[in-house]
NUTI-922596 format. One record per atom (N, C-alpha, C, CB): residue number from 1; residue in three letters; atom name; x, y, z. Coordinates in nm, 3 decimals. Glycine has a CB too. Layout:
[r NUM "ALA" "CA" [X Y Z]],
...
REM end
This chain:
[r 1 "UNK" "N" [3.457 -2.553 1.020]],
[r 1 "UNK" "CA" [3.319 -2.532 1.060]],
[r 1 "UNK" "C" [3.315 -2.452 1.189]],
[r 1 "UNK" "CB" [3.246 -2.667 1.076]],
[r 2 "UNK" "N" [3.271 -2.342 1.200]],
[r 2 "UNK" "CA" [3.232 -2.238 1.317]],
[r 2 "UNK" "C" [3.127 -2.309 1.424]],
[r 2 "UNK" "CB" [3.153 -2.095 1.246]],
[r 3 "UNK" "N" [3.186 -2.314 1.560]],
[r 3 "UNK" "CA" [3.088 -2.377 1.648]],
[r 3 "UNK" "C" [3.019 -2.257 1.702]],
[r 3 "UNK" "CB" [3.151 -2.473 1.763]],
[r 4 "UNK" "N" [3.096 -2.124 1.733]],
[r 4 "UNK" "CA" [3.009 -2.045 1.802]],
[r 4 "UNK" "C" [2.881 -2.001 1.765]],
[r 4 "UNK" "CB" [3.065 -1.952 1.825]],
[r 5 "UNK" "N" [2.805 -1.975 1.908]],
[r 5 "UNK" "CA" [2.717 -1.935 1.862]],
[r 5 "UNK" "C" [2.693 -1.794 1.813]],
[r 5 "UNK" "CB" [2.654 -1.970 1.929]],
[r 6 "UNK" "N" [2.580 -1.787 1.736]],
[r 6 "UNK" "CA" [2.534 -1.635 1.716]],
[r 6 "UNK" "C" [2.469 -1.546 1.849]],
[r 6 "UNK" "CB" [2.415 -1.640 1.599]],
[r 7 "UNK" "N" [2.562 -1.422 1.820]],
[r 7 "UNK" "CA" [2.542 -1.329 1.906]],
[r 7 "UNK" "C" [2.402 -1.232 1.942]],
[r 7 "UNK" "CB" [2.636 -1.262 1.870]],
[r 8 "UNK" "N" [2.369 -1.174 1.996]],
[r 8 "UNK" "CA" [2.223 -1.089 1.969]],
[r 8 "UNK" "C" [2.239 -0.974 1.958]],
[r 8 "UNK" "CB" [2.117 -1.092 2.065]],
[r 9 "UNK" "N" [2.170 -0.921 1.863]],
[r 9 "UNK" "CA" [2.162 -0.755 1.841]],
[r 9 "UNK" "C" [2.219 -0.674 1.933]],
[r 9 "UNK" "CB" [2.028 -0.701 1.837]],
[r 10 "UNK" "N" [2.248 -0.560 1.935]],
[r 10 "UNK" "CA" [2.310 -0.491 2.013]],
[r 10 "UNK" "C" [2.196 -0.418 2.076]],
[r 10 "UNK" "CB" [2.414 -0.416 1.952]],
[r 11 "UNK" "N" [2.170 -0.404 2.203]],
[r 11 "UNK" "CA" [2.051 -0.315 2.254]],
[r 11 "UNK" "C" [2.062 -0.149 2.271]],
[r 11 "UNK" "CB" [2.019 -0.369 2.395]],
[r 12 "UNK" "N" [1.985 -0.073 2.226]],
[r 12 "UNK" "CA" [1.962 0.037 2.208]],
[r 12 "UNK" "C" [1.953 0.111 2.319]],
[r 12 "UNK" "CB" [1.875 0.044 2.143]],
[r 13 "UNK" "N" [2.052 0.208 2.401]],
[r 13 "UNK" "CA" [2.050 0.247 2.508]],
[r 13 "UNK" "C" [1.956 0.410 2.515]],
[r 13 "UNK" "CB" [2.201 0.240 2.546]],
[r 14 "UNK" "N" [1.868 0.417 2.421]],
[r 14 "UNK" "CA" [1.751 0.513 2.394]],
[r 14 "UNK" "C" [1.695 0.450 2.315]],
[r 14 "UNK" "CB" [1.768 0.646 2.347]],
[r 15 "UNK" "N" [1.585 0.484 2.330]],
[r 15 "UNK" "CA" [1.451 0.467 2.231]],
[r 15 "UNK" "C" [1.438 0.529 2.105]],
[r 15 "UNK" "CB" [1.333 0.515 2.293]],
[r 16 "UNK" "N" [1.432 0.425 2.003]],
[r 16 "UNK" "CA" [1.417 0.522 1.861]],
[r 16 "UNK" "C" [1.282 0.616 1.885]],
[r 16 "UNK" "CB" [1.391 0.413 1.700]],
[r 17 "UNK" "N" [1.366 0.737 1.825]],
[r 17 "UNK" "CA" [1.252 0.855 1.818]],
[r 17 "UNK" "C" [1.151 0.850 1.700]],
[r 17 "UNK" "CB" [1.324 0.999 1.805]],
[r 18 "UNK" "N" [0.991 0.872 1.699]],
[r 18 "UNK" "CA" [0.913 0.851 1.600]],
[r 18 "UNK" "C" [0.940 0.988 1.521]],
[r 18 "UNK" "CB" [0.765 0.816 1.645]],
[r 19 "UNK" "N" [0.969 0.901 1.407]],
[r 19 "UNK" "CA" [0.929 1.011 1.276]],
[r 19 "UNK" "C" [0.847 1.069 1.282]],
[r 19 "UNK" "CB" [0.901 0.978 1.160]],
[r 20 "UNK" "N" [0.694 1.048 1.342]],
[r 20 "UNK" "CA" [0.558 1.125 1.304]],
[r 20 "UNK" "C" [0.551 1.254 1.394]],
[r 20 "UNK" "CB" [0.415 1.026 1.333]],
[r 21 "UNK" "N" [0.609 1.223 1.483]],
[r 21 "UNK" "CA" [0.656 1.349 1.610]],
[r 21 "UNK" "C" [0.725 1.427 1.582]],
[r 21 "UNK" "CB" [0.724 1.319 1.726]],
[r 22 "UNK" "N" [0.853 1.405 1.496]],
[r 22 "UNK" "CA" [0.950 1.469 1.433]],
[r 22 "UNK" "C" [0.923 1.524 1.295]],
[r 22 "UNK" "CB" [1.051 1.388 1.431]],
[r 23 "UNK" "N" [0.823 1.489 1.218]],
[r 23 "UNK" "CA" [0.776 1.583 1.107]],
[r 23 "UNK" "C" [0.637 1.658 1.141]],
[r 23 "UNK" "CB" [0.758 1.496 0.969]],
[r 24 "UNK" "N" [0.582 1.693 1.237]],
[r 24 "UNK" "CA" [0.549 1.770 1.253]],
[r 24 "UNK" "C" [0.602 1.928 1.330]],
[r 24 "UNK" "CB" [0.481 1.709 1.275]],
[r 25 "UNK" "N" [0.517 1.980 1.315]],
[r 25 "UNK" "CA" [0.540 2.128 1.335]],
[r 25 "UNK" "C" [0.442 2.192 1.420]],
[r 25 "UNK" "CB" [0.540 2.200 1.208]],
[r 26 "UNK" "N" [0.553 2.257 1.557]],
[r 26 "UNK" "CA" [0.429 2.313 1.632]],
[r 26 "UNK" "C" [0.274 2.203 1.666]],
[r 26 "UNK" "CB" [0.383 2.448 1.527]],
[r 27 "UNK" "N" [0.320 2.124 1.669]],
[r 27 "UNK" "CA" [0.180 1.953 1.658]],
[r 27 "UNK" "C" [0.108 1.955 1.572]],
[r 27 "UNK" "CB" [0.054 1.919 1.773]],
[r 28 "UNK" "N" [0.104 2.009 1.451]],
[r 28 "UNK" "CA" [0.025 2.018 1.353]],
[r 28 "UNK" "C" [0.078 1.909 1.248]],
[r 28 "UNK" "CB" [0.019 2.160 1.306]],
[r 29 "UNK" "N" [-0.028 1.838 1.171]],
[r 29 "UNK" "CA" [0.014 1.725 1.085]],
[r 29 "UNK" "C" [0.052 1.796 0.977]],
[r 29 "UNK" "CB" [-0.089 1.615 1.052]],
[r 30 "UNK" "N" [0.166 1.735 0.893]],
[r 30 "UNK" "CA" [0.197 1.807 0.778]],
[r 30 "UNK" "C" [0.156 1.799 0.638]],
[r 30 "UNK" "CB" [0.300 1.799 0.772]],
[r 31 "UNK" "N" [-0.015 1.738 0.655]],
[r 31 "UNK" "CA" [-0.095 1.730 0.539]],
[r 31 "UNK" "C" [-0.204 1.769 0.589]],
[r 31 "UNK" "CB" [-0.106 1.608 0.469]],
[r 32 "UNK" "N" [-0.312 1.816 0.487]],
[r 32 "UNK" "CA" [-0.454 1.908 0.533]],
[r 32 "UNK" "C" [-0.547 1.746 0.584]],
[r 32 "UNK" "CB" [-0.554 2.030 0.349]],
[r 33 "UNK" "N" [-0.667 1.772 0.624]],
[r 33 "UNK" "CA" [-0.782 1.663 0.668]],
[r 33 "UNK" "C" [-0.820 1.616 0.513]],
[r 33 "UNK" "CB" [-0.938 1.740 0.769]],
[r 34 "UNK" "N" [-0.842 1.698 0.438]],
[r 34 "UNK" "CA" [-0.878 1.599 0.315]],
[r 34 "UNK" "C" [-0.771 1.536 0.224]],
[r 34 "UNK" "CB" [-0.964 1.672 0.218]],
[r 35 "UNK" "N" [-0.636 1.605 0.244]],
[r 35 "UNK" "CA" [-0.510 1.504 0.175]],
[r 35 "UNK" "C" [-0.521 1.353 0.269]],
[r 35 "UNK" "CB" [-0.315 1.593 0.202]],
[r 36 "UNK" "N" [-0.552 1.360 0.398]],
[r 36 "UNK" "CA" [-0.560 1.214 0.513]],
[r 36 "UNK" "C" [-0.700 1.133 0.415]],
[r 36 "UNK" "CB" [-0.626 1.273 0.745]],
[r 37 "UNK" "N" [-0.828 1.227 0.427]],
[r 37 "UNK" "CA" [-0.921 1.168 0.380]],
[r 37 "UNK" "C" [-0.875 1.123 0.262]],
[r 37 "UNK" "CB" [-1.028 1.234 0.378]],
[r 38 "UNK" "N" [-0.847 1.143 0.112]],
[r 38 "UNK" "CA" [-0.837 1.105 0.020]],
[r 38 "UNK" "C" [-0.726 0.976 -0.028]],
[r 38 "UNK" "CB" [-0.832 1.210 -0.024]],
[r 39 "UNK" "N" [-0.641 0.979 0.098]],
[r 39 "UNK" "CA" [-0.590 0.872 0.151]],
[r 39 "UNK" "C" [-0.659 0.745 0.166]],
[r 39 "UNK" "CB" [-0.554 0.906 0.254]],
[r 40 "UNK" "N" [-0.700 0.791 0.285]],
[r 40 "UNK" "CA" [-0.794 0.660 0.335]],
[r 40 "UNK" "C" [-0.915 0.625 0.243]],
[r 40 "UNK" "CB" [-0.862 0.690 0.485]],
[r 41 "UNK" "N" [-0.987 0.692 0.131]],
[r 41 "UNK" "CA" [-1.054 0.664 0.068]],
[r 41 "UNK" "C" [-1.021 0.575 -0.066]],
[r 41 "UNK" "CB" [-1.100 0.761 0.065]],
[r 42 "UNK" "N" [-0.852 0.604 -0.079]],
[r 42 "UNK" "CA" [-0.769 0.509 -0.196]],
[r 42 "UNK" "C" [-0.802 0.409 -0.117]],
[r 42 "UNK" "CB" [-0.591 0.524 -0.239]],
[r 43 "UNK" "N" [-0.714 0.384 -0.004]],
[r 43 "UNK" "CA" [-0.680 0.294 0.077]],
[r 43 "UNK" "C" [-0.809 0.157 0.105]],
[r 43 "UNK" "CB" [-0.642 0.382 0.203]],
[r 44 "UNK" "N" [-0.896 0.243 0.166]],
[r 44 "UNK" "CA" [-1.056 0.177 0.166]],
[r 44 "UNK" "C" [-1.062 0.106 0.019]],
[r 44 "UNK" "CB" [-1.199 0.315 0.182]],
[r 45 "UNK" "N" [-1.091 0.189 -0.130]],
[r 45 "UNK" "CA" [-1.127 0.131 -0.199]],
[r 45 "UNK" "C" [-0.995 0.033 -0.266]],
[r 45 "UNK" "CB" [-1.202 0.219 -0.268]],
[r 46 "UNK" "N" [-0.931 0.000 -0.255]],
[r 46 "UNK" "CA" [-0.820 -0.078 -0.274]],
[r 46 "UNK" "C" [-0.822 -0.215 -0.185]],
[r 46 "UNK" "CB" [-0.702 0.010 -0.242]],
[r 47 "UNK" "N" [-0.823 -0.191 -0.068]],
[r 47 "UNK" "CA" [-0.865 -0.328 0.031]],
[r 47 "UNK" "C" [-1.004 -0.407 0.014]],
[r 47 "UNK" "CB" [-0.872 -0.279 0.187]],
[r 48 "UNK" "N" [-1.104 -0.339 -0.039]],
[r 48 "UNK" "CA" [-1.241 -0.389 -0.063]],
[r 48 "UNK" "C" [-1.206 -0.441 -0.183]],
[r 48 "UNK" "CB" [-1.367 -0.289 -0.064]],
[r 49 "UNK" "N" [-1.182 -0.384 -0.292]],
[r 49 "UNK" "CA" [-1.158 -0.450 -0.426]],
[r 49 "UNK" "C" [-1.084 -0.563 -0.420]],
[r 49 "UNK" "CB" [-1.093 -0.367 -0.518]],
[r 50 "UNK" "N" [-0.966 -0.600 -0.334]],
[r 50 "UNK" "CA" [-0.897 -0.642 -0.339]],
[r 50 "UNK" "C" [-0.944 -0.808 -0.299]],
[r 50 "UNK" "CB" [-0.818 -0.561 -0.286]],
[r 51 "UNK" "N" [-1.007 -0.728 -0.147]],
[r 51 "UNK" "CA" [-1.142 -0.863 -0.076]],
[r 51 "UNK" "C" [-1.205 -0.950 -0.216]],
[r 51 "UNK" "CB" [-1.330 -0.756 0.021]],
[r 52 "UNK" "N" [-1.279 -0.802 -0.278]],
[r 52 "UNK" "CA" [-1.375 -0.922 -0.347]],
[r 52 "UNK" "C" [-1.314 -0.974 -0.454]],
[r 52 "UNK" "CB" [-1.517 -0.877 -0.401]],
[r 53 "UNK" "N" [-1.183 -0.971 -0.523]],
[r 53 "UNK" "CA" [-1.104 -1.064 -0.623]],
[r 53 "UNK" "C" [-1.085 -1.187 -0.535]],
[r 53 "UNK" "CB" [-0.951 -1.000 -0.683]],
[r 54 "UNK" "N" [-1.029 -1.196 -0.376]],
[r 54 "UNK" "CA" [-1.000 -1.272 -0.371]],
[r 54 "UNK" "C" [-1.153 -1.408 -0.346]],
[r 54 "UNK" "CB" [-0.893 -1.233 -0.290]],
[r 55 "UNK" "N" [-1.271 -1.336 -0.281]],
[r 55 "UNK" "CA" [-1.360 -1.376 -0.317]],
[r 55 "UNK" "C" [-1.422 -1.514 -0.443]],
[r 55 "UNK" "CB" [-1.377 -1.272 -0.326]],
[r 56 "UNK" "N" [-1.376 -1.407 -0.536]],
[r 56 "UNK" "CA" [-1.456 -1.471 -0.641]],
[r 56 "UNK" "C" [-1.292 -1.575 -0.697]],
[r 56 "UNK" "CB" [-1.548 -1.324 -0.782]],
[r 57 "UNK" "N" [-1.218 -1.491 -0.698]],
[r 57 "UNK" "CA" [-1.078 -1.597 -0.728]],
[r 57 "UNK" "C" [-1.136 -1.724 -0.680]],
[r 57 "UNK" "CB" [-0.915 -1.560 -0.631]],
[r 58 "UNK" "N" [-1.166 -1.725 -0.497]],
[r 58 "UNK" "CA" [-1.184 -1.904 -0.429]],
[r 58 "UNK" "C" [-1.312 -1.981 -0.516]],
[r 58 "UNK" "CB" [-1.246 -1.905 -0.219]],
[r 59 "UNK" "N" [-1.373 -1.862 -0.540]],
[r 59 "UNK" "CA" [-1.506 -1.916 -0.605]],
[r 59 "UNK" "C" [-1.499 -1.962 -0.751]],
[r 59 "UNK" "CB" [-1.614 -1.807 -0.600]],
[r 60 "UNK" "N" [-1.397 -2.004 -0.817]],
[r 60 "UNK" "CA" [-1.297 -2.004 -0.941]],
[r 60 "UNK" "C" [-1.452 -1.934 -1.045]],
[r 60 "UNK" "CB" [-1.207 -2.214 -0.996]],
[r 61 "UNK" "N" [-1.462 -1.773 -1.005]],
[r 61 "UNK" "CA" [-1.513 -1.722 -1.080]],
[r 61 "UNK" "C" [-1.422 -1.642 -1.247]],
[r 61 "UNK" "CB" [-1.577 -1.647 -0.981]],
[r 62 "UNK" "N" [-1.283 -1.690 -1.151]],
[r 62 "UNK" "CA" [-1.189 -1.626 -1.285]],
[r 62 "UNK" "C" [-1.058 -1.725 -1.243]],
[r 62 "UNK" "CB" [-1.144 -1.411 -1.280]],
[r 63 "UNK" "N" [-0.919 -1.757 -1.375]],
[r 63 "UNK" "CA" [-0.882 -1.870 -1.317]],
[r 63 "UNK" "C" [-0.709 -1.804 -1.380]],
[r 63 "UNK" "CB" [-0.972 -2.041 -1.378]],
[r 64 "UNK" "N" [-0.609 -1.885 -1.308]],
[r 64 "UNK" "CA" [-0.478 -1.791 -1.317]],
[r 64 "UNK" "C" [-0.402 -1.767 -1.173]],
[r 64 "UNK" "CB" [-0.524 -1.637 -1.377]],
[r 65 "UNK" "N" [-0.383 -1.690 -1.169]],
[r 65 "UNK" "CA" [-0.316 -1.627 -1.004]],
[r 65 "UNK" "C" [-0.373 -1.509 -1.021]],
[r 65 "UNK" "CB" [-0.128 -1.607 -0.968]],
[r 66 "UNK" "N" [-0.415 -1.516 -0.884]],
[r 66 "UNK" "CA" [-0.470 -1.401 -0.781]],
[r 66 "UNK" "C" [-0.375 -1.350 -0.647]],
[r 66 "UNK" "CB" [-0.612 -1.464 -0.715]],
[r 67 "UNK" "N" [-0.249 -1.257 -0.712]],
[r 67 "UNK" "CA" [-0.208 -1.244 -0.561]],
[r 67 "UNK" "C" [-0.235 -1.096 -0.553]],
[r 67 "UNK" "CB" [-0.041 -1.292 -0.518]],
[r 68 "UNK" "N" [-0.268 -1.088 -0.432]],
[r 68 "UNK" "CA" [-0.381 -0.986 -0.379]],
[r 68 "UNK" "C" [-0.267 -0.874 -0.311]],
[r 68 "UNK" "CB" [-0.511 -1.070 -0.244]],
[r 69 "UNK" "N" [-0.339 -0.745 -0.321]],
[r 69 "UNK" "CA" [-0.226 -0.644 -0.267]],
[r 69 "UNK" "C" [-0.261 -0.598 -0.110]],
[r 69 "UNK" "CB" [-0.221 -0.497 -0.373]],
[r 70 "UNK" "N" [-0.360 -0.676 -0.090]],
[r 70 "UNK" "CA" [-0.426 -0.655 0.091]],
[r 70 "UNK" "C" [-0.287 -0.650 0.188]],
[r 70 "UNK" "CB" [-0.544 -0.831 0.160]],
[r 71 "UNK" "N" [-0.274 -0.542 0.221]],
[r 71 "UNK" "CA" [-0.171 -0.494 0.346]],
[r 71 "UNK" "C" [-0.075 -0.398 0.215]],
[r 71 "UNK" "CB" [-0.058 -0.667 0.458]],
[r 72 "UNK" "N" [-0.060 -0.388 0.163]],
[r 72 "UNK" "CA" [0.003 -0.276 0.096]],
[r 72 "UNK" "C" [-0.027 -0.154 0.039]],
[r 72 "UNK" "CB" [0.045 -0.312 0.025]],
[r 73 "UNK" "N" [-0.181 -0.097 0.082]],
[r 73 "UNK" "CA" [-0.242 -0.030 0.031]],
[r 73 "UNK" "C" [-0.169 0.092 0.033]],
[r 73 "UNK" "CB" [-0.354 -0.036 0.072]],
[r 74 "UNK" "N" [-0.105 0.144 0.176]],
[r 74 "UNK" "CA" [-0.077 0.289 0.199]],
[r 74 "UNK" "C" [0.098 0.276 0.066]],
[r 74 "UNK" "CB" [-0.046 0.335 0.434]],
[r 75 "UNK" "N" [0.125 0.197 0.085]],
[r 75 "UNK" "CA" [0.292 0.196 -0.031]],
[r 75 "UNK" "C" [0.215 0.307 -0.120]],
[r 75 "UNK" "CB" [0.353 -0.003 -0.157]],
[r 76 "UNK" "N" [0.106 0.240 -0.198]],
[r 76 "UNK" "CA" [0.050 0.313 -0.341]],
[r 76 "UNK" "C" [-0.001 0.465 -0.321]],
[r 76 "UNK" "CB" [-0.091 0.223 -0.405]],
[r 77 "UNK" "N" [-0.079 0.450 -0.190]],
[r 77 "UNK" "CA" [-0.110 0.595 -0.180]],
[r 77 "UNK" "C" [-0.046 0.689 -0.222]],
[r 77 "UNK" "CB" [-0.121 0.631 -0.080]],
[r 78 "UNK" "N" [0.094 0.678 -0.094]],
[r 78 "UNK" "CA" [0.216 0.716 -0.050]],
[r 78 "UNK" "C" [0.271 0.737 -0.226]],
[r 78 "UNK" "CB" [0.299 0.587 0.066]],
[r 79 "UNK" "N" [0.315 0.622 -0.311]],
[r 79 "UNK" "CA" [0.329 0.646 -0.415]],
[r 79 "UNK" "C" [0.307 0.772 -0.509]],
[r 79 "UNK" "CB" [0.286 0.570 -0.438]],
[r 80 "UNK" "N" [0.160 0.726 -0.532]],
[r 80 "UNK" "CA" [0.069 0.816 -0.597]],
[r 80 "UNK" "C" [0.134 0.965 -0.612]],
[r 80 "UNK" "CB" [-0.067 0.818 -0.513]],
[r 81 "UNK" "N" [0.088 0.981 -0.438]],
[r 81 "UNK" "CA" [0.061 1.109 -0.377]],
[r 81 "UNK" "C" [0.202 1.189 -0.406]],
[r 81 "UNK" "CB" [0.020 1.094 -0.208]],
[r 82 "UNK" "N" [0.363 1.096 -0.394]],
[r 82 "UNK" "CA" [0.490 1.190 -0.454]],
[r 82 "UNK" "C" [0.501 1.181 -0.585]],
[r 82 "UNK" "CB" [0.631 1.154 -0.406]],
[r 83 "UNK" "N" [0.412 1.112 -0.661]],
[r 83 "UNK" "CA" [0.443 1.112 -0.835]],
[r 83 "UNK" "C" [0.429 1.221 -0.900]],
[r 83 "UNK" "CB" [0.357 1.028 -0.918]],
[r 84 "UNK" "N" [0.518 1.269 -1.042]],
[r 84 "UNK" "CA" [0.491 1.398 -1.070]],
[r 84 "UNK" "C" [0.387 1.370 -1.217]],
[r 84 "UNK" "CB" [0.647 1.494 -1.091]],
[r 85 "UNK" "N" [0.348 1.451 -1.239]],
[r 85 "UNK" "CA" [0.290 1.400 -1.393]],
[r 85 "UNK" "C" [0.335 1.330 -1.496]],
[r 85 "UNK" "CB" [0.265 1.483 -1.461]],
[r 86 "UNK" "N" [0.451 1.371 -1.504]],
[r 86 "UNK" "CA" [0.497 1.303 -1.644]],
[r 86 "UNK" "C" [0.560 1.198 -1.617]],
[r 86 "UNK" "CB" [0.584 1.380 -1.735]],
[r 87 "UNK" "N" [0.568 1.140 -1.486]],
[r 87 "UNK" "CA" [0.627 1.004 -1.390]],
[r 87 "UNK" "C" [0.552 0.909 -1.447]],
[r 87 "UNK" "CB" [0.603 1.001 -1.212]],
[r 88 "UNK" "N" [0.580 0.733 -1.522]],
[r 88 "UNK" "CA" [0.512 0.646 -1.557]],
[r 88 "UNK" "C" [0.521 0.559 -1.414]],
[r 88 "UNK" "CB" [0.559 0.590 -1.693]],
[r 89 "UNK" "N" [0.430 0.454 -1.437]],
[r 89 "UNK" "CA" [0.423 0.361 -1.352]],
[r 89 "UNK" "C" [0.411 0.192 -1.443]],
[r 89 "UNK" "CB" [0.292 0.409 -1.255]],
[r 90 "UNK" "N" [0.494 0.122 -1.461]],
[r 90 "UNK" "CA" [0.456 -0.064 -1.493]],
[r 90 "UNK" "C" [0.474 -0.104 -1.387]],
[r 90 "UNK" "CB" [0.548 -0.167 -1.597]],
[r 91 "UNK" "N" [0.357 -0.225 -1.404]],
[r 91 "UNK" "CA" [0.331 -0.285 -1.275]],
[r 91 "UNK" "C" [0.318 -0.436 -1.364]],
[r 91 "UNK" "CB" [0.179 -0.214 -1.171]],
[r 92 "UNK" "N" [0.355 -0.581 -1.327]],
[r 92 "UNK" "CA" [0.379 -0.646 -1.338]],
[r 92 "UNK" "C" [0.332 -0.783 -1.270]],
[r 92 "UNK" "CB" [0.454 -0.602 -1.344]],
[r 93 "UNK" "N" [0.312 -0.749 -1.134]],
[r 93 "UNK" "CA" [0.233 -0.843 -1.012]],
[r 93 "UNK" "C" [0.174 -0.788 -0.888]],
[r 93 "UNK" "CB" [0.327 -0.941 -0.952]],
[r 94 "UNK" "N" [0.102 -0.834 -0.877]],
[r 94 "UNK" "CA" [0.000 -0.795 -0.764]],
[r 94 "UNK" "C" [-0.052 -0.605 -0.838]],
[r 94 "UNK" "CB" [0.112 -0.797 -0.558]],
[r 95 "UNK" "N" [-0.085 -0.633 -0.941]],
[r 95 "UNK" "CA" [-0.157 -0.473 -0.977]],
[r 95 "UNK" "C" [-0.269 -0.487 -1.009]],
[r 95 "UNK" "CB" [-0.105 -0.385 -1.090]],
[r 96 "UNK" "N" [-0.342 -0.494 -0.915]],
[r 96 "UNK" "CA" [-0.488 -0.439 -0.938]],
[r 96 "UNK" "C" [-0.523 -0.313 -0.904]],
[r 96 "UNK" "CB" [-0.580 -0.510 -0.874]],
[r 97 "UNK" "N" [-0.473 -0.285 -0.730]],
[r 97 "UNK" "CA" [-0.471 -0.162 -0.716]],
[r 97 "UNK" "C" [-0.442 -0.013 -0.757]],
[r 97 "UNK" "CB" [-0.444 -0.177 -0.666]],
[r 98 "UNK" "N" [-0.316 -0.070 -0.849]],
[r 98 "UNK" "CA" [-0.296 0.070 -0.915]],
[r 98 "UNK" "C" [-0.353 0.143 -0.990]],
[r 98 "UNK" "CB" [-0.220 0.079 -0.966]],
[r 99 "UNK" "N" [-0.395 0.067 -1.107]],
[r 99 "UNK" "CA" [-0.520 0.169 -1.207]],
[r 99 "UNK" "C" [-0.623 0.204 -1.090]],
[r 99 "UNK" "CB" [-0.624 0.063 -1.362]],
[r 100 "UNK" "N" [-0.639 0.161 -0.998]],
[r 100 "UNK" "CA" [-0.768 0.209 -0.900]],
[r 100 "UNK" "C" [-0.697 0.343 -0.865]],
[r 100 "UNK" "CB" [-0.814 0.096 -0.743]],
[r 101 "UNK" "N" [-0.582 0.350 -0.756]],
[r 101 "UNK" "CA" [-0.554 0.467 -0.707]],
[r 101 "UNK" "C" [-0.519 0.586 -0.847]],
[r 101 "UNK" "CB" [-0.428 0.437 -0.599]],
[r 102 "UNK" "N" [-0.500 0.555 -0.964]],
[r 102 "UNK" "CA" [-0.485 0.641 -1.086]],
[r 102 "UNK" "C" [-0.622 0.678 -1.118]],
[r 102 "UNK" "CB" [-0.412 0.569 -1.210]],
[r 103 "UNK" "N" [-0.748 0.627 -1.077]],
[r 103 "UNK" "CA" [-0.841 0.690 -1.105]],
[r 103 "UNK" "C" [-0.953 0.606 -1.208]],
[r 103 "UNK" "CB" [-0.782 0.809 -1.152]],
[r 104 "UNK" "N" [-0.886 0.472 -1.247]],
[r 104 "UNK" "CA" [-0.973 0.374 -1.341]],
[r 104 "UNK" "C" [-1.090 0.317 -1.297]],
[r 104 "UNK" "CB" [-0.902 0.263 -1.380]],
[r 105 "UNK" "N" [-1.184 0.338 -1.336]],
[r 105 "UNK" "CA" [-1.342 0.256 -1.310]],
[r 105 "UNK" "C" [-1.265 0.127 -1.243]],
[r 105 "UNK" "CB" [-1.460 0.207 -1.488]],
[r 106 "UNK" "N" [-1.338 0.113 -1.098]],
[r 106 "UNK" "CA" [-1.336 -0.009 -1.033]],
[r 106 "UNK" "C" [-1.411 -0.175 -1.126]],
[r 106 "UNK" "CB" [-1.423 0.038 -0.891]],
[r 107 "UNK" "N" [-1.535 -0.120 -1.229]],
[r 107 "UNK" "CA" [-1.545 -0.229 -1.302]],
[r 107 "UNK" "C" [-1.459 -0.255 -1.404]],
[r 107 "UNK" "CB" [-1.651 -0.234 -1.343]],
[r 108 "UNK" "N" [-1.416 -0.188 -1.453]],
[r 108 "UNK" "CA" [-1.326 -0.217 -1.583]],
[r 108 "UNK" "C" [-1.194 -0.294 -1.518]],
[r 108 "UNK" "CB" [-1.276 -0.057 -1.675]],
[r 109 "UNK" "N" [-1.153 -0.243 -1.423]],
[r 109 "UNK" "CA" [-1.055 -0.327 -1.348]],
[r 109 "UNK" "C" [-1.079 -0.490 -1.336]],
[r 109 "UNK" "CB" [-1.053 -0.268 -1.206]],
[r 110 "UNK" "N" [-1.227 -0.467 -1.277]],
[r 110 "UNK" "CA" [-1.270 -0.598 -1.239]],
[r 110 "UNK" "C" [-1.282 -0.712 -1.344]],
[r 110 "UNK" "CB" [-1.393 -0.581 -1.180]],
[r 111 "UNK" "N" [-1.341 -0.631 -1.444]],
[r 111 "UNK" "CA" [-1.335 -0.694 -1.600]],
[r 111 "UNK" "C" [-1.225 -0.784 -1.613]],
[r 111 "UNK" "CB" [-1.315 -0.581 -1.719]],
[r 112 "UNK" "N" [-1.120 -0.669 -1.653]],
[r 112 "UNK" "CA" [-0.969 -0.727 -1.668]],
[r 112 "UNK" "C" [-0.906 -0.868 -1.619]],
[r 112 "UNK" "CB" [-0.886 -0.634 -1.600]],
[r 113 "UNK" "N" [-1.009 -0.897 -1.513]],
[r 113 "UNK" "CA" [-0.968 -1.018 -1.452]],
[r 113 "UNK" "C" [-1.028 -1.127 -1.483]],
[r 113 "UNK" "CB" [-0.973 -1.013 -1.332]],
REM end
């Protein structure tokens, strides 16, 4: 049986450098204002949808598991946004969001549940 104790991380004698500093160019972001907007507009409608399942889930308006994709929105964006066309996607748990960011009626989603 090992008595010692555990050691601590090794400390970093520089500061990790940010990626977001380092993929830009000349300070310019390396996506247009409406690739950001169309982002944040997945993103938005993905966290709201997501709210009101869990909503009506407490309200045992529908009954099963409800695990909710709230804090993972940008993964899917991000997803989305490198997929090529003929790229599939199965999703298995926590997918509500995805037919949303693919473009599926927010009610028919809602249906589904």
């Amino acid at each position: 049986m090992a008595t010692s104790q555990p050691t601590a991380p090794a400390k970093r004698k520089t500061p990790a450098k940010s990626k977001a500093k380092a993929q830009t160019k000349g300070g310019k972001l390396p996506h247009t204002k409406d690739t950001y907007m169309r982002w944040f507009r997945e993103m938005y409608l993905m966290r709201k949808f997501e709210e009101r399942c869990g909503q009506l889930y407490i309200q045992q308006k529908f009954g099963g598991f409800c695990h909710l994709y709230i804090g993972q929105e940008a993964v899917l964006s991000g997803m989305n946004e490198a997929m090529r066309p003929t790229d599939r996607v199965i999703t298995a748990y926590r997918d509500h969001a995805h037919p949303l960011v693919l473009g599926t009626d927010p009610k028919l989603v809602m249906a589904e549940l």
